[in-house]
Each structure stands twice: as structure tokens, then as C-alpha cells.
Phi, psi and omega in degrees: 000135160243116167290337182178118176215183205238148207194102187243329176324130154306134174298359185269357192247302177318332219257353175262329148322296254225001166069015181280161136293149181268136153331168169257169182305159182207140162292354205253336199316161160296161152265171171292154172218149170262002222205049179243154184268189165274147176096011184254119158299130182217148193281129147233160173239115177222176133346103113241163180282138142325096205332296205292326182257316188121338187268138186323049165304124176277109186208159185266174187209159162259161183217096160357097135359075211138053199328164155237079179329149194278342189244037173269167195262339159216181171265005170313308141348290186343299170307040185211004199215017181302312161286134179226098163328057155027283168325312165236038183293343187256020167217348186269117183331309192309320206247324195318303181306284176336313185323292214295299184255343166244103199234122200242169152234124161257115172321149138192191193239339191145181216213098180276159196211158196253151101264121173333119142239146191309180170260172180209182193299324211247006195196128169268137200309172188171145140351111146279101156298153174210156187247107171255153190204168184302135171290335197269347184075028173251165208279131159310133141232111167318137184278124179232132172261195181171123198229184171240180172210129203273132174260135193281338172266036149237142306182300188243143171314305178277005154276123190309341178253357142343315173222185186235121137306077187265169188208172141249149161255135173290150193231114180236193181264118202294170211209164166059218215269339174258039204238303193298003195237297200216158194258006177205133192234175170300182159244142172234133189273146184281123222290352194288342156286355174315301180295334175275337171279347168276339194310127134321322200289349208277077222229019140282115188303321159260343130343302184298324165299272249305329185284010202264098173230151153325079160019128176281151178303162199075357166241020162238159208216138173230127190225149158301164211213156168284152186264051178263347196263076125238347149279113193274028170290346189265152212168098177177185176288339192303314183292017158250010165257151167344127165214160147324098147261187184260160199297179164305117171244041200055161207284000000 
């Protein structure tokens, strides 16, 4: 499962990876986070056509943290749908329709993942976070879905609190340093695959698994994080340093 992961890149740094126009400025844009949770507005970049012309376009957007079925009765469901599972994401009601026709990428820097630690004399048991990320230190982009949902209590269509844009990350099993933390991780897609997991026109499912594989071993680094990131009101760079721990003792 991924729960909280961290995403600090600008949209003028998002929008030269990922070949996009930058957004316009917004008080609403995500911001950087060291921290983001579920239920979060977060940057994706994906495809869609253009109502008036058809034409295809790549651009970033924010999105909710938290899928929302177009035929949910609220959004509350969402904090239950941050994830989607790579084994069944092309069969689960929530997830199929999106598989198919709505495919997002989400930025990040890296991801935390938890371990149980025992108590000891001196210690009552707790959480260990640890931030696993690229060794080379270079950007994620999480395999994403992404739907809308209509709200039944506004009135007009063209009104802007009318719909919600949500999104999930797909989930495989974990490989490298983080397989040794937690047994499921994001997927993150590679990027010479990128223009095929955004393509809209691309609406084959298995075509569409083959872009979904696990990472090769060796390029992820998992270093313990202060548990300070385990409260999610705290939110900076602090929460990425380092600390000392006892070795791994597995997930």
C-alpha cells in the first residue's frame, strides 16, 4: 500500500519532465509537500481531448487523493480508494472503467512505508517510517487512475464546485530495499512508457498490464525518516532526515 509519499517539484519543473504546458498560477495548485496524505489535492499529468476541437492534449492538473466512482453516493469512499492493485485493477467496478480510459501519472520524490518496532525497556513499540526513493535521486511517476464525480447538490453543470476530480495509485509487490519495509509499493511507470500509458486512444487491457512491471532490483534506497512524518499535520524538509535505527527485521 502507499499512504503518504512525498512530491516537492514545481509545476514549471513538472512541466519540462513530463513535456506539458505550466499551468497558470492558482492560490489553489498544490504546493510542495514532504507529507502528502490521503484527501490531498496532488499534481498529475495526463491526456485528454478537447471538448470543442477533439484534440488531444498533455497537461498537468491537480487531483484529490482518493478515487471517487462516478456512481458513488459521496466522497467519502475515496479515503478507502487511495490505492489500486496492480493484480486487479482491470476487474474491480472502481477501477476497470478508469484502466481503461483514464490514466494519470503522479510525481514524486519517493514514498514512505512503515515498520513495527518491538517494545523494549526503554521503549514502548512504534512505527518506524522510512522514505524509499530512487538511489540515483531522480522523479517517480506513479502509475494513476483518475475519475469525476458529479455532485448532486449543485445545481449547474458549469459550476466549478459541481464536480470533483479524483485519483488513485496502482499497487504491485514490492522489489529492492522496499520489499524488506512493506510487501506492496506504488508502481511507478518507466518513462520510455509514459506516452503509452497516457495515450486515451490505447483502451486495451492487456496491452495496457504489459506497461504495468515492478522496477529492477537496485534502484531503490530506503533510509530510516524521523516519526515525525507520522503525524500528517507536519509537513517540510525536516521530515526527511535521517535517523538511526535497529537493522531491518522484516515486513
Amino acid at each position: 500500500m502507499c499512504g503518504r509519499y512525498v512530491s516537492t517539484r514545481s509545476p514549471r519543473d513538472l512541466a519540462d519532465v513530463f513535456h506539458t504546458a505550466e499551468p497558470p498560477a492558482s492560490a489553489d495548485a498544490p504546493g510542495p509537500s514532504w507529507n502528502v496524505a490521503p484527501t490531498d489535492e496532488v499534481w498529475s499529468v495526463l491526456e485528454r481531448a478537447d471538448r470543442g476541437t477533439g484534440e488531444v492534449t498533455r497537461r498537468l492538473r491537480p487531483l484529490r487523493w482518493g478515487l471517487v466512482p462516478s456512481w458513488a453516493k459521496d466522497v467519502t469512499v475515496g479515503a478507502r480508494m487511495i490505492n489500486a492493485r496492480m493484480e486487479t485493477v482491470g476487474e474491480k467496478p472502481a477501477f476497470r472503467r478508469a484502466f481503461v480510459k483514464r490514466r494519470c501519472l503522479l510525481p514524486a520524490d519517493g514514498f514512505y512505508e512503515w515498520q513495527g518496532m518491538p517494545a523494549r525497556e526503554d521503549r514502548k513499540p512504534y512505527k518506524q517510517p522510512y522514505l524509499i526513493s530512487p538511489a540515483d535521486g531522480s522523479l517517480m511517476a506513479f502509475a494513476g487512475l483518475y475519475e469525476f464525480w458529479r455532485d448532486p447538490q449543485v445545481a449547474e453543470d458549469d459550476d466549478p464546485r459541481a464536480w470533483l476530480a479524483s485519483c488513485t495509485i496502482i499497487t504491485t509487490e514490492a522489489t529492492d530495499a522496499a520489499g524488506r519495509v512493506h510487501p506492496r509499493m506504488p508502481l511507478a511507470i518507466a518513462a520510455g512508457d509514459w506516452d503509452a500509458w497516457l495515450d486515451p486512444a490505447r483502451q486495451d487491457p492487456e496491452e495496457l498490464r504489459e506497461l504495468l512491471t515492478p522496477p529492477a532490483g537496485g534502484r531503490l534506497d530506503a533510509q530510516a525518516v524521523t516519526t515525525a512524518v507520522n503525524n500528517v499535520r507536519n509537513n517540510g524538509p525536516e521530515l526527511l532526515t535521517a535517523v538511526d535505527v535497529e537493522p531491518f527485521r522484516g515486513a
